[in-house]
C-alpha positions in Angstrom: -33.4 -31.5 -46.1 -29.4 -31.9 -46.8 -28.5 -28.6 -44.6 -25.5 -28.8 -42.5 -25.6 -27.6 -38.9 -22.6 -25.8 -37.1 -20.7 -27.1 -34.4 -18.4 -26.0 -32.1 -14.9 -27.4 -32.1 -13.1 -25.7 -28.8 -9.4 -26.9 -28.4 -6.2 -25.5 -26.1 -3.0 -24.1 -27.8 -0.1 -24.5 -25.9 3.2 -22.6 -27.0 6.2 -24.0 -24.7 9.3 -21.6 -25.4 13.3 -21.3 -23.5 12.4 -17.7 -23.5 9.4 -16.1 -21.1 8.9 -13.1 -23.4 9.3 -15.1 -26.3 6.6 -17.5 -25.5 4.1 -15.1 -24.2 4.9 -12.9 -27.4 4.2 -16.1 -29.6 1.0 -17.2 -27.9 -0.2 -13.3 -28.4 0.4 -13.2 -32.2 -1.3 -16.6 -32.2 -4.0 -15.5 -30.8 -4.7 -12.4 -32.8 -4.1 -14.0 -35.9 -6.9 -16.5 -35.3 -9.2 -14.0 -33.9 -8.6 -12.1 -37.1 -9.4 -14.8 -39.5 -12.4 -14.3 -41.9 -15.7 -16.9 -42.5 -14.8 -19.2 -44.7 -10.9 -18.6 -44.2 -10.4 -22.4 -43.1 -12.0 -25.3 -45.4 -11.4 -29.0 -45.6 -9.7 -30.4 -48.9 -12.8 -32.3 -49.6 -15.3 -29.9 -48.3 -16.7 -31.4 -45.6 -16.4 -28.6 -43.0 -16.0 -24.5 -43.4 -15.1 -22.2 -40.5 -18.1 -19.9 -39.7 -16.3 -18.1 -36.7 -13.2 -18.4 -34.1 -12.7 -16.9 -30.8 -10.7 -17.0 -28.3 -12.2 -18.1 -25.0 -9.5 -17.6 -22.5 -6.2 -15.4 -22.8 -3.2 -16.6 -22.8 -2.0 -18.0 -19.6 0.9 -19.3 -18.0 1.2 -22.8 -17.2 4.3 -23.9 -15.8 8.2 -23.2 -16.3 9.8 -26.6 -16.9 13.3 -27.8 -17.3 13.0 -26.6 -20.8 11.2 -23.5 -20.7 7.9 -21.9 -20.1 4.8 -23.1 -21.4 1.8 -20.8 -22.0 -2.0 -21.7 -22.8 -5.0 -20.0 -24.6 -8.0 -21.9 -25.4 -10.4 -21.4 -28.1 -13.6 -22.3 -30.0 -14.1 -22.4 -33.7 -17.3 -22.9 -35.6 -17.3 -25.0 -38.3 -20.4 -25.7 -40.9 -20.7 -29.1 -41.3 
């Protein structure tokens, strides 16, 4: 009766950068290293949680160029075994 259930944890990574390329290039590598990550390859200290899967759910996009930079988006959903 103790089973977990899996939920889904979605959040947005934003990568804000001086350079376009750089930025874009960043959020890309991001992105594919996350999609690329193994069950199980993320775990709380205590155990409480375990990743089951992670995708990404949009490609990176461009947001805005600001007085800094450019900022770029992707968003994506993990699921965790809780």
């Amino acid at each position: 009766m103790e089973e977990g259930l899996i939920y889904p944890f979605s959040f947005q990574l934003l990568v804000h950068h001086q350079d376009n390329l750089e930025g874009y290039d960043m959020i890309n590598r991001l992105m594919s290293e996350y999609e690329n990550l193994s069950n199980g390859a993320i775990t709380s200290r205590d155990g409480s949680f375990r990743l089951v899967s992670f995708q990404c759910t949009t490609t990176p996009n461009f947001v805005q160029k600001t007085s800094y930079g450019v900022l770029w988006t992707a968003l994506f959903e993990a699921e965790l075994y809780i």
